[in-house]
Every structure is written in structure tokens, then in C-alpha cells.
Backbone bond lengths (Angstrom), bond angles and torsions (degrees), N, CA, C in turn:
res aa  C-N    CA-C-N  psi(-1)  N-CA   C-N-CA  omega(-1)  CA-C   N-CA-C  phi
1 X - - - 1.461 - - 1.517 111.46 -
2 X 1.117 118.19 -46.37 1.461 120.13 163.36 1.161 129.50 -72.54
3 X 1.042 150.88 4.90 1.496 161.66 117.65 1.617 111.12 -39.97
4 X 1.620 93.11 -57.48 1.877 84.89 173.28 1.258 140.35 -66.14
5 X 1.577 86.07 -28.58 1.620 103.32 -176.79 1.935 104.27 -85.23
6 X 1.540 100.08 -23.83 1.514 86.90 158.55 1.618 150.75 -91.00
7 X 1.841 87.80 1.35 1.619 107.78 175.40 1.196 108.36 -100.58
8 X 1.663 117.61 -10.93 1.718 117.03 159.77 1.830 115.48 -70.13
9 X 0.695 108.56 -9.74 1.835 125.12 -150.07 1.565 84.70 -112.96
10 X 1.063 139.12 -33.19 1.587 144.63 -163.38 1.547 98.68 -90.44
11 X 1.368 95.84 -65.96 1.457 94.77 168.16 1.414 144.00 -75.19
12 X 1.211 120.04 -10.28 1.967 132.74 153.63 1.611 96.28 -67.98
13 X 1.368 123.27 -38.39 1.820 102.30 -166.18 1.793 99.79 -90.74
14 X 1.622 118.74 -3.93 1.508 119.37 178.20 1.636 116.84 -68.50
15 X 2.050 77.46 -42.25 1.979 94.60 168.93 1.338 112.97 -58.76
16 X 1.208 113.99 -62.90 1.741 113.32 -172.26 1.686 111.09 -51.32
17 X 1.073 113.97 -28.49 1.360 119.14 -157.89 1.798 89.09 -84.71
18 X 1.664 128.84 -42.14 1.220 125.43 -167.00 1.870 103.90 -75.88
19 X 1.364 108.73 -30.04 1.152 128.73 -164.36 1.812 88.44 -66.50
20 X 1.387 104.20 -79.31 1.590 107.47 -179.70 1.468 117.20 -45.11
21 X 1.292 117.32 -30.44 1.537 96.89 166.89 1.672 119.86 -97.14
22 X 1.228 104.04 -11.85 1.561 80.61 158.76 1.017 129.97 -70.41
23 X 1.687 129.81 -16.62 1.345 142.56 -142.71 1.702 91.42 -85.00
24 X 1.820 99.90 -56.76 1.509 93.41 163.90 0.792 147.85 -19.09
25 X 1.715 129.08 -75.31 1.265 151.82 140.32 1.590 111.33 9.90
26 X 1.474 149.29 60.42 1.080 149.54 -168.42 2.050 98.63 -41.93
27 X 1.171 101.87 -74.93 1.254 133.29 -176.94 2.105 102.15 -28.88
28 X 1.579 105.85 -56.24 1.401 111.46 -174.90 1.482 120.31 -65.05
29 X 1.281 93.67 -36.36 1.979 124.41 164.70 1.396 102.89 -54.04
30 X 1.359 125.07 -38.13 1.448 117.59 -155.00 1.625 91.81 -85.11
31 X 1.611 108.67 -35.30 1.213 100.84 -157.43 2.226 102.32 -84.40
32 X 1.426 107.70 -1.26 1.228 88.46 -168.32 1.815 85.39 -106.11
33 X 1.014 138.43 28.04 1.569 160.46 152.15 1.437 97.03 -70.98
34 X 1.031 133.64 -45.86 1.168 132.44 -168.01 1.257 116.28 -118.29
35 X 1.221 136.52 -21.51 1.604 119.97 141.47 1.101 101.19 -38.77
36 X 1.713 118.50 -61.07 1.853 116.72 -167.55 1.299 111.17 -21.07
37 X 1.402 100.75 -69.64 1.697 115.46 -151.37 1.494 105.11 -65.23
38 X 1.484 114.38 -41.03 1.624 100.53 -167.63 1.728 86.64 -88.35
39 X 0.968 163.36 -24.47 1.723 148.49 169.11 1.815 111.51 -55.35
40 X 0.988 85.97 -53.70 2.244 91.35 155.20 1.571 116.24 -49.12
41 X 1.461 102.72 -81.11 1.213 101.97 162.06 1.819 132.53 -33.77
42 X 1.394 101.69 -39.94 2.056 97.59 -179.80 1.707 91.17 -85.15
43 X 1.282 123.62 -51.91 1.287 112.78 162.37 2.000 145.74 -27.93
44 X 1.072 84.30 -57.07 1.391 90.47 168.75 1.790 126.59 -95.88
45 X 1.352 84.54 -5.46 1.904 87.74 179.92 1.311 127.02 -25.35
46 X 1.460 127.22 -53.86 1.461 133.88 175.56 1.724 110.42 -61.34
47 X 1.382 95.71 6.06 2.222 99.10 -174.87 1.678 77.44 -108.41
48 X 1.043 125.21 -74.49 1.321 139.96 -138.55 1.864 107.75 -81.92
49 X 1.615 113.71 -25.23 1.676 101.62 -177.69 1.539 109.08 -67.67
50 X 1.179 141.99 134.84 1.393 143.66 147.65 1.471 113.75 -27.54
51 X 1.480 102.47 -58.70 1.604 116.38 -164.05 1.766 103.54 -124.31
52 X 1.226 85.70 164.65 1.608 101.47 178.70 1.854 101.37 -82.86
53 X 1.514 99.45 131.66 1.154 113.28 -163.98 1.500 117.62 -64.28
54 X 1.474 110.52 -26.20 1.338 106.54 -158.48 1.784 115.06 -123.57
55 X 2.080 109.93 -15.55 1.099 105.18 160.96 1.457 125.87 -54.71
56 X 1.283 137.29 134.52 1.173 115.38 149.61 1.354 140.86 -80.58
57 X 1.292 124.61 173.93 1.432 119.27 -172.66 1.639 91.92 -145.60
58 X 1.369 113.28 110.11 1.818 109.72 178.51 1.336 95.84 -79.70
59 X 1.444 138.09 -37.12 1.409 126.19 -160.20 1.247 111.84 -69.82
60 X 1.788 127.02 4.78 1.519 139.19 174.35 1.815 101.01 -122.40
61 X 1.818 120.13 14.44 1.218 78.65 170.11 1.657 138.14 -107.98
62 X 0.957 107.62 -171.12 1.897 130.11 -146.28 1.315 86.45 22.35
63 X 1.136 105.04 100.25 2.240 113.16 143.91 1.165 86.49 -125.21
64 X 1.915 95.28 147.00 1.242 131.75 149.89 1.515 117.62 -29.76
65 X 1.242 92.60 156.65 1.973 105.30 179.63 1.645 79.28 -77.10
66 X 1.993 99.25 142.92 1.683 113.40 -157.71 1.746 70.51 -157.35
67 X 1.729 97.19 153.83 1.518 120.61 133.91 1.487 117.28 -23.95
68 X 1.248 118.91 -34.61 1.680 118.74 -160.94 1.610 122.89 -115.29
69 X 1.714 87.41 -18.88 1.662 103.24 156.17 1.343 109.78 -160.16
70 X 1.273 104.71 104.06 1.452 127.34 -162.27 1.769 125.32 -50.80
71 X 1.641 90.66 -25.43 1.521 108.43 -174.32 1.657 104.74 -118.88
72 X 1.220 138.31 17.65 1.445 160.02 -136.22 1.632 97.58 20.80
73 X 1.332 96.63 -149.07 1.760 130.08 -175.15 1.485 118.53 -97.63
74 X 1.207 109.09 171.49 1.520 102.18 168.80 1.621 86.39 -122.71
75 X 1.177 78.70 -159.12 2.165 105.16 -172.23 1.607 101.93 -69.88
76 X 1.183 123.37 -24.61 1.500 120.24 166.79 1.271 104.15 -89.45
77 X 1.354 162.50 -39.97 1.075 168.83 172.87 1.502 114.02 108.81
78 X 1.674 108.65 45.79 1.342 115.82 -158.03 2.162 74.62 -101.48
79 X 1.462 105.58 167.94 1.062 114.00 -167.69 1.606 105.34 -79.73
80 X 0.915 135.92 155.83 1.448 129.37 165.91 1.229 117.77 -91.72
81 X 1.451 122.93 -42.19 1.684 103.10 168.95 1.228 135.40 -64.27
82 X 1.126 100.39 -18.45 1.818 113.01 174.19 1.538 116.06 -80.91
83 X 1.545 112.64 -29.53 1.356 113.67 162.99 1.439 108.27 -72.75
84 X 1.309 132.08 -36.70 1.598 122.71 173.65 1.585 111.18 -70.57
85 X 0.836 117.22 -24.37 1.820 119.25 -176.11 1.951 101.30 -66.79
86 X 1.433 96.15 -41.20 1.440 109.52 179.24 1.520 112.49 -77.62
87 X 0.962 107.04 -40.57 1.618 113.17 -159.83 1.549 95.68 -82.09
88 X 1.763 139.25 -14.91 0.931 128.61 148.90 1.317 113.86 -60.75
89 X 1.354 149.49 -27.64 1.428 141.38 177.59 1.296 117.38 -56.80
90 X 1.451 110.27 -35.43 0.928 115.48 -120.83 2.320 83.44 -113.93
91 X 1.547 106.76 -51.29 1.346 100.77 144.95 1.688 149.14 -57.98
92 X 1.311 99.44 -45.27 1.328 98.66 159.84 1.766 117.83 -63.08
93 X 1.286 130.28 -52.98 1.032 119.80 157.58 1.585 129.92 -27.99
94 X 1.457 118.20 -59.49 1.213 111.04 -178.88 2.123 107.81 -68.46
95 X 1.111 119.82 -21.22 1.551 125.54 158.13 1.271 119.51 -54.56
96 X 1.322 134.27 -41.55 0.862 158.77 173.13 1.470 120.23 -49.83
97 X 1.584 105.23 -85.96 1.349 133.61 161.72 1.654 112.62 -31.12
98 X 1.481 108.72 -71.20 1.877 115.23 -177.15 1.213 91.76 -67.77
99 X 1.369 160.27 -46.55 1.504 137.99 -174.80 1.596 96.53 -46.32
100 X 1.175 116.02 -71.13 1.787 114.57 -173.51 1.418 115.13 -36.04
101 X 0.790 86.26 -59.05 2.017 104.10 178.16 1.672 109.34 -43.39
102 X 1.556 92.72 -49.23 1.676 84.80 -168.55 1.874 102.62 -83.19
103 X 1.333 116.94 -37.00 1.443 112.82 -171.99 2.169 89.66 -67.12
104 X 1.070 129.99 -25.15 1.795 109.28 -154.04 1.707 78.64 -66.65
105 X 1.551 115.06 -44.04 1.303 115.39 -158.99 1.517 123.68 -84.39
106 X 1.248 99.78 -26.90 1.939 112.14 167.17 1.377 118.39 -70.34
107 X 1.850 118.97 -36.43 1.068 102.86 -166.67 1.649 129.83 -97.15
108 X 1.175 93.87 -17.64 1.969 116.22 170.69 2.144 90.87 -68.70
109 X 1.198 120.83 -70.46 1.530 122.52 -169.47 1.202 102.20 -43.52
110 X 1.758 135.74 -39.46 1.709 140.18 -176.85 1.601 96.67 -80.12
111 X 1.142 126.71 -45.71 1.590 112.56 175.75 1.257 125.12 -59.11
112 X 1.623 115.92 -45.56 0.957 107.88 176.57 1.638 131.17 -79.11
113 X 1.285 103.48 -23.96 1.571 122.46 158.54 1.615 105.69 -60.84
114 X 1.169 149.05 -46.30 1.270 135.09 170.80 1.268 120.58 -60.00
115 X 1.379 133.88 -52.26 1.469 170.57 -66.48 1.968 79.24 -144.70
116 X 1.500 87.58 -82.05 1.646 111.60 -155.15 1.786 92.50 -64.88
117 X 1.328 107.99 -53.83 1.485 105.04 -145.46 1.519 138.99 73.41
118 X 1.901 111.22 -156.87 1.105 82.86 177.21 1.623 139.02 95.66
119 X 1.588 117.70 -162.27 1.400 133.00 175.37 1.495 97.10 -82.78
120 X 1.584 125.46 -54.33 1.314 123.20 173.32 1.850 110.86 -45.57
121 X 0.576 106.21 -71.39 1.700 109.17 -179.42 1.208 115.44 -27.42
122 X 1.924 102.12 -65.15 1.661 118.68 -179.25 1.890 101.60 -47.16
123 X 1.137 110.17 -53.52 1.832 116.60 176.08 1.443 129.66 -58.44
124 X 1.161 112.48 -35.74 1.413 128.32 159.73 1.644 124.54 -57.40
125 X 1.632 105.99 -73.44 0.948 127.58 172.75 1.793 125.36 -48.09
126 X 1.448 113.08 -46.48 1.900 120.57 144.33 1.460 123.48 -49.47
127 X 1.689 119.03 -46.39 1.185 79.66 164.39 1.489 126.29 -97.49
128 X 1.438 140.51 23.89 1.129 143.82 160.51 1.192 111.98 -77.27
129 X 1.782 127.36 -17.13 1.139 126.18 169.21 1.634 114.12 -75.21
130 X 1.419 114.19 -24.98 1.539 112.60 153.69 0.944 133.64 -29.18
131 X 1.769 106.09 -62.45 1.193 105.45 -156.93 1.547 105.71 -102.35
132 X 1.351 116.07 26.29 1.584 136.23 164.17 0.795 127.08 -69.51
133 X 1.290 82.08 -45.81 2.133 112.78 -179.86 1.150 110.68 -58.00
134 X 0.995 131.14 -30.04 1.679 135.02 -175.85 1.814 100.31 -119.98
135 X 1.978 100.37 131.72 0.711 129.82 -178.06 1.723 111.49 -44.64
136 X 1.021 148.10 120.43 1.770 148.70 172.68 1.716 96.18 -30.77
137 X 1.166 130.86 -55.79 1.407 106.87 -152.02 1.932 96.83 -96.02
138 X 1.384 116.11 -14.03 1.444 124.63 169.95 1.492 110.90 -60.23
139 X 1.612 110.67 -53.94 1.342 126.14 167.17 1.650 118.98 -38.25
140 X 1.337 98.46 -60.20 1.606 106.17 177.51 1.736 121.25 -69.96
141 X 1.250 97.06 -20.01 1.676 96.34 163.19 1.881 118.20 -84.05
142 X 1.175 110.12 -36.42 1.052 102.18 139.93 1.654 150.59 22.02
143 X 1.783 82.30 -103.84 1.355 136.80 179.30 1.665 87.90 -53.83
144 X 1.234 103.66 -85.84 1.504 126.93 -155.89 1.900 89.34 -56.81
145 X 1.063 142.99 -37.26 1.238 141.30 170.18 1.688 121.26 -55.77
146 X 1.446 112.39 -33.22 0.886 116.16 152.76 1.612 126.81 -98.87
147 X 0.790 165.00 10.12 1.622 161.18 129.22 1.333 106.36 -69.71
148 X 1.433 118.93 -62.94 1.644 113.25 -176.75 1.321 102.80 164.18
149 X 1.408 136.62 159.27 1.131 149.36 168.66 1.919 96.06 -61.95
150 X 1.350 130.31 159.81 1.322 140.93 166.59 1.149 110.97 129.85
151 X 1.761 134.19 -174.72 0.928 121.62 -126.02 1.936 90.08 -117.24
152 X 1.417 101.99 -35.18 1.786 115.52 157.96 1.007 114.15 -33.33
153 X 1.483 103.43 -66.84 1.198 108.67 -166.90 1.509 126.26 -66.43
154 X 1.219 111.16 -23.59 1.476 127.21 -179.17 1.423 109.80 -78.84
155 X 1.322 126.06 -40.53 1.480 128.00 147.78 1.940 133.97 -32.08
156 X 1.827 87.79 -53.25 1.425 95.43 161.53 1.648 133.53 -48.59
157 X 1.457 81.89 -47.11 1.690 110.21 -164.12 1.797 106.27 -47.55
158 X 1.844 87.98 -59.03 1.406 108.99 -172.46 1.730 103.73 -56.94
159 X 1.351 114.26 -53.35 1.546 118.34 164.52 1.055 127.58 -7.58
160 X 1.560 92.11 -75.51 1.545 116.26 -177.17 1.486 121.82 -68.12
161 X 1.692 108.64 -10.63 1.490 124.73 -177.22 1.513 106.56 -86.82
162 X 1.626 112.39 -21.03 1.412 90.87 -164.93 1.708 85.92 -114.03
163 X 0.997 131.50 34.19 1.505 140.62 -179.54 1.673 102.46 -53.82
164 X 1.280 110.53 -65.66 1.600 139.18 177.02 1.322 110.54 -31.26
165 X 1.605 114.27 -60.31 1.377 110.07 -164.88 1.859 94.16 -72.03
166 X 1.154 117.38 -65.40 1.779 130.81 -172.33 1.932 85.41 -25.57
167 X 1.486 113.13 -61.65 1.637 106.20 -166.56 1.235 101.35 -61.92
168 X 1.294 157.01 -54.46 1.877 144.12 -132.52 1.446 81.04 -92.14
169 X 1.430 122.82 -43.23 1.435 117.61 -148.10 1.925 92.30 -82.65
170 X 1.132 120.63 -26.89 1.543 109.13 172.28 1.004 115.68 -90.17
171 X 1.576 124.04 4.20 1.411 112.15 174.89 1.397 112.54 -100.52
172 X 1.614 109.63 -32.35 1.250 100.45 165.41 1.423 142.56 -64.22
173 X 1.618 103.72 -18.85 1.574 103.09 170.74 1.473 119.37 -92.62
174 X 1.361 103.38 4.98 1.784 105.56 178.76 1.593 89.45 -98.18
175 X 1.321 145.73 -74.12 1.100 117.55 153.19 1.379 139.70 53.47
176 X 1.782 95.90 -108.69 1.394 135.60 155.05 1.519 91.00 -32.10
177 X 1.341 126.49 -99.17 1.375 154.93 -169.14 1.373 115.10 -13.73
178 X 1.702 103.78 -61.97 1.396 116.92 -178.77 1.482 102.62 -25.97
179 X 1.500 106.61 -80.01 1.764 118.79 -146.39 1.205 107.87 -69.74
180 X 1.676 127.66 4.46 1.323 132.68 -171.25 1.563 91.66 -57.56
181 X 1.430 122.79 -178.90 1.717 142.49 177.98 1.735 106.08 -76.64
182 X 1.168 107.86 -56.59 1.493 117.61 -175.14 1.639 117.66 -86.29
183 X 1.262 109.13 9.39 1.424 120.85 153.41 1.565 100.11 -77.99
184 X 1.431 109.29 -67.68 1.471 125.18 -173.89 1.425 111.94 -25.66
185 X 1.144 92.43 -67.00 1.870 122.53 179.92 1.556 101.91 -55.52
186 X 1.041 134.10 -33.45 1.629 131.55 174.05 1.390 116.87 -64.02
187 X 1.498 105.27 -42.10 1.293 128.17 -179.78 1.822 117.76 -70.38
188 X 1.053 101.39 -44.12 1.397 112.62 179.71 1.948 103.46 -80.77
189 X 1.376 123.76 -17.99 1.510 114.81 175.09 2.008 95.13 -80.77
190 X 1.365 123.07 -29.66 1.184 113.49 173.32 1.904 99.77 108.06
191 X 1.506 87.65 41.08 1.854 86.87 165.74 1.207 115.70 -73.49
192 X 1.242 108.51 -179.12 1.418 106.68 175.85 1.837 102.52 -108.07
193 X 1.292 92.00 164.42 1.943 92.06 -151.20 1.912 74.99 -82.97
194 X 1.195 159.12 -27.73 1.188 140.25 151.78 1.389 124.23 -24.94
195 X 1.196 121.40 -62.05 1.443 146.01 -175.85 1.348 108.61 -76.25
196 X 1.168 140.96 -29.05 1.468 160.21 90.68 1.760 105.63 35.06
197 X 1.353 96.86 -81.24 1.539 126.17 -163.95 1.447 106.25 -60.56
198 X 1.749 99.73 -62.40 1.197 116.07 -143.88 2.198 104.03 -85.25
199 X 1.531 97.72 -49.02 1.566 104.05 163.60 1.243 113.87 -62.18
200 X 1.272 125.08 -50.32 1.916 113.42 -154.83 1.311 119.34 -118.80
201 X 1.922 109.09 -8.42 1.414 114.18 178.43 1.588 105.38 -106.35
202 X 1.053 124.29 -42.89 1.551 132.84 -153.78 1.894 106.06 -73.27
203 X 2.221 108.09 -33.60 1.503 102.18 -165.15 1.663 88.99 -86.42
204 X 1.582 128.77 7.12 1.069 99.03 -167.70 1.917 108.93 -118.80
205 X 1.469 89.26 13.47 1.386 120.44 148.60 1.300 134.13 -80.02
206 X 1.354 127.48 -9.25 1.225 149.76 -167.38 1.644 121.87 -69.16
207 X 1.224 108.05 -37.61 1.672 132.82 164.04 1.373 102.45 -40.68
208 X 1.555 100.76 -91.36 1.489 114.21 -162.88 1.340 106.08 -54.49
209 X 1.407 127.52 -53.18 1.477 116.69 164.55 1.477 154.19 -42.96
210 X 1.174 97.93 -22.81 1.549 124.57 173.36 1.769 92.61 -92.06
211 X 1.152 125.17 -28.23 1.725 100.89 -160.82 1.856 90.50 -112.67
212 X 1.671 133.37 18.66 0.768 175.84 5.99 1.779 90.89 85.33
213 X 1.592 103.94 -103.69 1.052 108.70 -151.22 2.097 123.40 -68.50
214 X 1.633 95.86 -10.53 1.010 122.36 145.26 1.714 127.57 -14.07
215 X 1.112 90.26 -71.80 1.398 118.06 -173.68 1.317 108.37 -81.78
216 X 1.455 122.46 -71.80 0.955 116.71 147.09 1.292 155.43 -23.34
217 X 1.756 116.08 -15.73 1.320 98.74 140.61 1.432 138.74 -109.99
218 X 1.863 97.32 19.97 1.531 107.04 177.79 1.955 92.06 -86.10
219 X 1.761 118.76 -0.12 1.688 73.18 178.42 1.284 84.32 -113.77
220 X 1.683 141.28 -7.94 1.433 108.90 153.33 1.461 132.23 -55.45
221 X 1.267 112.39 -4.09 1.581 121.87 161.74 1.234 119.30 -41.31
222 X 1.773 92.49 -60.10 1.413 119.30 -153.28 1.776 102.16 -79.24
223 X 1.298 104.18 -32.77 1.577 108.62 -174.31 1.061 110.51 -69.00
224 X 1.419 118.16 -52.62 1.457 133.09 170.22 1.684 109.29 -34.15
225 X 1.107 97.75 -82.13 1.988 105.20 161.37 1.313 117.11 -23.39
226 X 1.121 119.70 -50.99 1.848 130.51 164.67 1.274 113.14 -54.48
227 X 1.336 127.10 -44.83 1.513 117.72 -168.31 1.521 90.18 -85.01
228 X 1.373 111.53 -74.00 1.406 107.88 -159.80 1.877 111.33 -38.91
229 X 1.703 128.26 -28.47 1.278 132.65 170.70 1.835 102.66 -59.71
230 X 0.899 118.52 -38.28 1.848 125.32 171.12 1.191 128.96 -55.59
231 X 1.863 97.75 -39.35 1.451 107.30 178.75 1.741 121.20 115.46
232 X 1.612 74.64 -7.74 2.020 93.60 -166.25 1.532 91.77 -102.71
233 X 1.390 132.31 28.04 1.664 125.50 165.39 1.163 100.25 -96.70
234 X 1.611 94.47 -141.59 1.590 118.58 173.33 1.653 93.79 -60.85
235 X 1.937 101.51 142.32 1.402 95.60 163.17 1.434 127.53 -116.36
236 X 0.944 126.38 174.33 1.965 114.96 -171.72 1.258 120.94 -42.40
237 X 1.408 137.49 163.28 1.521 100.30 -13.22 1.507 111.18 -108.07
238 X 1.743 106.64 50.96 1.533 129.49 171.83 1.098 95.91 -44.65
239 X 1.588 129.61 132.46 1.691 112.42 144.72 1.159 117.04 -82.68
240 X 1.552 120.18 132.44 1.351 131.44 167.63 1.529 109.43 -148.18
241 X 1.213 116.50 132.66 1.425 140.06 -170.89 1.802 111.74 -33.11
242 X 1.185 83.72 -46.53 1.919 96.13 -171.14 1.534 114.70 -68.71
243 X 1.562 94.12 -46.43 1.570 112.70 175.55 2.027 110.09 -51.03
244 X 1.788 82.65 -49.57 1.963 89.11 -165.58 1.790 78.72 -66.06
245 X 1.133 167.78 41.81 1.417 138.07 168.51 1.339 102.57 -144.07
246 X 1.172 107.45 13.53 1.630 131.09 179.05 1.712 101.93 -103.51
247 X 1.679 111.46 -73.69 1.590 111.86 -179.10 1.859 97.15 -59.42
248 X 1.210 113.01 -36.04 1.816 107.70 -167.40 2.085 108.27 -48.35
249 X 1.204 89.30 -61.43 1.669 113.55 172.97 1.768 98.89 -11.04
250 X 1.466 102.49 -59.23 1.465 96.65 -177.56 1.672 116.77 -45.16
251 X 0.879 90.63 -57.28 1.640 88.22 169.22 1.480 132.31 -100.88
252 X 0.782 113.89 44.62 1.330 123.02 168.89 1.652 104.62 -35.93
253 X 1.335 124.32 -87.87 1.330 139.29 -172.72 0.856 104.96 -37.22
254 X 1.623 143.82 -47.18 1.321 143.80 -155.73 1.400 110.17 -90.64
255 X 1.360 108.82 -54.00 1.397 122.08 172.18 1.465 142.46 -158.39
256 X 1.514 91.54 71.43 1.477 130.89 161.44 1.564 99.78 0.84
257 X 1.148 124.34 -64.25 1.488 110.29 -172.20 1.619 132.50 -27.81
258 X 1.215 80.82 -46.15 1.702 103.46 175.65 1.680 111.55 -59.93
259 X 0.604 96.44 -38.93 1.964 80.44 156.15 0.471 123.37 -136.40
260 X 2.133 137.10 11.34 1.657 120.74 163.24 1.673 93.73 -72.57
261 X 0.975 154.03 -1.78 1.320 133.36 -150.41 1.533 104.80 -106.94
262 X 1.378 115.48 -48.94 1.432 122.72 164.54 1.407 111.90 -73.99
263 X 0.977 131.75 -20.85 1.581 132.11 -172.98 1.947 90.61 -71.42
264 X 1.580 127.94 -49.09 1.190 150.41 -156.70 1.431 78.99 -71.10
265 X 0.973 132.30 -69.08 1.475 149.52 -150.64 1.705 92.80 -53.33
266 X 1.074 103.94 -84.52 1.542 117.00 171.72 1.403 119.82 -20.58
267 X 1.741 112.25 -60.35 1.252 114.82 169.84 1.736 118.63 -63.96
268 X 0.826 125.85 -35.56 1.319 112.83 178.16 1.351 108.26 -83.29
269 X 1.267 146.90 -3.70 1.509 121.87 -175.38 1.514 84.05 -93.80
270 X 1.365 124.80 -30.09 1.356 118.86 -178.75 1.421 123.74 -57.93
271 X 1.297 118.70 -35.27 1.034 139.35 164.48 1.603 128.27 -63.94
272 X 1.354 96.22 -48.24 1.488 96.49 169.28 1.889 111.89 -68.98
273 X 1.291 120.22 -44.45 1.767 108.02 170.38 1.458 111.66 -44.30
274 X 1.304 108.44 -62.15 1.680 120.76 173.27 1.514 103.38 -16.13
275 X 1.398 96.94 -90.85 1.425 113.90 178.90 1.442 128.95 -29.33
276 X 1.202 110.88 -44.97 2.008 135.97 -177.34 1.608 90.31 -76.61
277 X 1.462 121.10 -52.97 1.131 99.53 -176.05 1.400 142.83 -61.11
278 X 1.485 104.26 -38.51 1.412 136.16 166.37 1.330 107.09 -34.15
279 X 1.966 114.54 -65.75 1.304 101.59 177.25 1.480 115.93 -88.24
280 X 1.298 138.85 10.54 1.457 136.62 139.75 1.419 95.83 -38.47
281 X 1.539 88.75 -92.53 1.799 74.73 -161.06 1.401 135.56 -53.16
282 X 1.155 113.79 -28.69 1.543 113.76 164.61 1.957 118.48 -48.93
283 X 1.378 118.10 -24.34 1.053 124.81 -163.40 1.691 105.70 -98.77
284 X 1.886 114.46 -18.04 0.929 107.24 167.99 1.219 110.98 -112.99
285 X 1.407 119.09 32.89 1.455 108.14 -177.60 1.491 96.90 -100.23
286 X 1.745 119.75 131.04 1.864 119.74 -173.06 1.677 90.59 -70.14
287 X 1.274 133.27 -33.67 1.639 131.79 173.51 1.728 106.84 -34.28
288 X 0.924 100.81 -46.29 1.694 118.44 -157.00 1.499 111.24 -86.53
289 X 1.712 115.22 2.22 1.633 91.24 -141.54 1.716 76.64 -82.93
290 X 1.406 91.22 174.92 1.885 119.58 155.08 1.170 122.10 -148.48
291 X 1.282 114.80 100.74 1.602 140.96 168.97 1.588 104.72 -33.12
């Protein structure tokens, strides 16, 4: 009982201690300010759009940012802030979504590839060198080339793109992990190499993975943004960021709005993970701490 109650007590003052130094971090703060706002924003969209995102209205289209549509029109005369209120759901979601996808599937294949070793490893580890070989957002076109253009599928794609990093990065800290003492000691009471993995190797993997996935879903952001600009994302008249900076392109010269606004959009949520992550990991790195 006292062991537990002292590895609960270890870990509430590990939180406070990661908590207080991120808080520091001006820069990491700034960036989780801005996750805030656009997760509110994809959140509350159906409170906050003026207009319905996806009817059009030609007798409003391309006007200027007005009193009456704050961010103007596009070429259908559908509103633009209401397509950005949406088109955050609808990106962050697919960021969201393929991070899961790729860690459910990266991080069990890196455990057990570290874990076991071996012929398993040698087999694992070749074909993850495959899918190395090809660039993450090359990979995911791919993907999406074979299943189908849409918005699933583009989720998958990205999934399946960030598969690679979730595996090296869980194999290398199980690895590490294995030869620790209290692995040993697990082994010698007669666990089972499941229980093994999943209790004493996998939570102490948890760090690097979380500040990992961080990042990782500012460049499924970015990929996402790539396909849907191709045509192979979400398809009309979905709003999604990549897509609006795809039809905008046409007019660039005339009226810039149309894709500085989502292009802006893009860059800052990217920026804000960046940022959050930076001081994640800085906050869980034991190198780094300050009492």
C-alpha cells in the first residue's frame, strides 16, 4: 500500500512539475492559445457561421470582406467565414483522426519489433524501410490513389503515412526499456511477456509519444492541405482549407483573399502544434527539468 500510494504521489508532483514548466515557456503557451482558438472555433462552428457553408448564393459572388460577410465570398458566393469555421472541423479532424490511426498501428508493430527481436524485427523493420522510402505526403497520395479520392480515405492515407515514425520511435524506446532492472525483475516473477509490454514497457513510452504526436499532427495538417489542394481530399462542396486554396488560386490576382486567408489558417494551427510541442518536449525532457 505504501509503494502505491508512493508511486501515486511521484506521479501527481511529476504532473505539477511538467505543468509548471510548461506554463513558463511563453512561446509553448502561445502556441497552445492557438490550438485553443481554432478547436473552439471547429467546435462551435454551427453557433458561430453566419451562413450555411456549402449552399451557394451567385447573387453574393466574390465580394470583398463587408459588414455582411466579414471574410467576403468565393466564386460561388458561398460565405467565407463560415467555410473557414467549417473547414477547421473538418482539417483538424482529419489531423486528428490519422495521428490515431498511425500511432494504434505504429506503436504495438515498434513494441513488438523491439520487445521480441530477432527474425520478427529483421521482418518488421524491412518493411518499414519501404515505406521510408517514400516521402509521407508521396506515400499518402499513393494510398489515396489506390482506395479512392475522398475524405476517409485521405484520413487513412495520412494514417498509414505516419505508420513509420509511431514504429522506429516505439521500437527504440522499448529497446532502451527492455534491459532496464525492473523489466528483468518482471521476467524473473514469471509475467507474461504481454503484461510485460503493455504494464511496464508501453506507459514508460508515453513521453516521447505524446510529444511525438504533437508534431505529428501539425504535418498531417499540412499533408492533408496537400491532398485536398490535388483534389485527392475532401471533395466539393466540403469545406476544407486545402481544397478552398486550390479553387482560390484562380484568382489569386484579383482577389487574394481567397487564399491568403486559409493559407494563414493553415500556417498558424501549424505553428501553434510546433510551438506546444517544443515546450512538451522540453517540459518532459528529465535533461531540461527546473525545480
Amino acid at each position: 500500500m505504501k509503494t502505491a500510494v508512493s508511486s501515486g504521489t511521484d506521479r501527481y508532483r511529476e504532473m505539477r512539475r511538467v505543468f509548471r514548466q510548461l506554463r513558463r515557456n511563453r512561446l509553448s503557451m502561445l502556441g497552445l492559445l492557438i490550438i485553443s482558438f481554432f478547436l473552439l472555433c471547429a467546435i462551435l462552428a454551427p453557433l458561430l457561421a453566419p451562413y450555411d457553408p456549402v449552399i451557394p448564393n451567385f447573387a453574393y459572388a466574390l465580394r470583398q470582406p463587408s459588414p455582411q460577410h466579414l471574410l467576403g465570398t468565393d466564386e460561388l458566393g458561398r460565405d467565407l467565414l463560415s467555410r473557414m469555421l467549417f473547414g477547421a472541423r473538418t482539417s483538424l479532424g482529419i489531423g486528428f483522426i490519422s495521428v490515431i490511426i498511425g500511432a494504434a498501428a505504429g506503436v504495438p508493430l515498434g513494441a513488438l519489433s523491439g520487445y521480441y527481436g530477432g527474425k520478427l524485427d529483421l521482418f518488421l523493420q524491412r518493411g518499414i524501410d519501404v515505406l521510408i522510402a517514400f516521402p509521407g505526403i508521396l506515400l499518402a497520395i499513393i494510398v489515396v490513389s489506390i482506395m479512392g479520392v475522398g475524405l476517409e480515405n485521405a484520413m487513412i492515407a495520412i494514417g498509414v503515412a505516419s505508420i513509420p515514425v509511431y514504429t522506429r520511435l516505439t521500437r527504440g524506446s522499448v529497446l532502451a526499456l527492455k534491459e532496464m532492472e525492473y523489466i528483468t525483475a518482471a521476467k524473473a516473477l514469471g509475467l507474461s511477456d504481454a503484461r510485460i509490454i503493455i504494464r511496464h514497457i508501453l506507459p514508460n513510452c508515453l513521453s516521447p509519444l505524446i510529444v511525438q504526436s504533437t508534431f505529428q499532427v501539425a504535418t498531417a495538417i499540412l499533408w492533408a492541405a496537400g491532398l485536398g489542394f490535388l483534389g485527392l481530399g475532401a471533395q466539393p462542396p466540403s469545406p476544407e482549407w486545402g481544397a478552398m486554396l486550390s479553387r482560390g488560386r484562380v484568382f489569386m490576382r484579383t482577389y487574394p483573399f481567397l487564399t491568403t486567408i486559409p493559407g494563414l489558417a493553415i500556417f498558424l494551427v501549424v505553428l501553434g502544434f510546433n510551438l506546444f510541442g517544443d515546450g512538451l518536449r522540453d517540459s518532459l525532457d528529465p535533461r531540461a527539468r527546473k525545480y
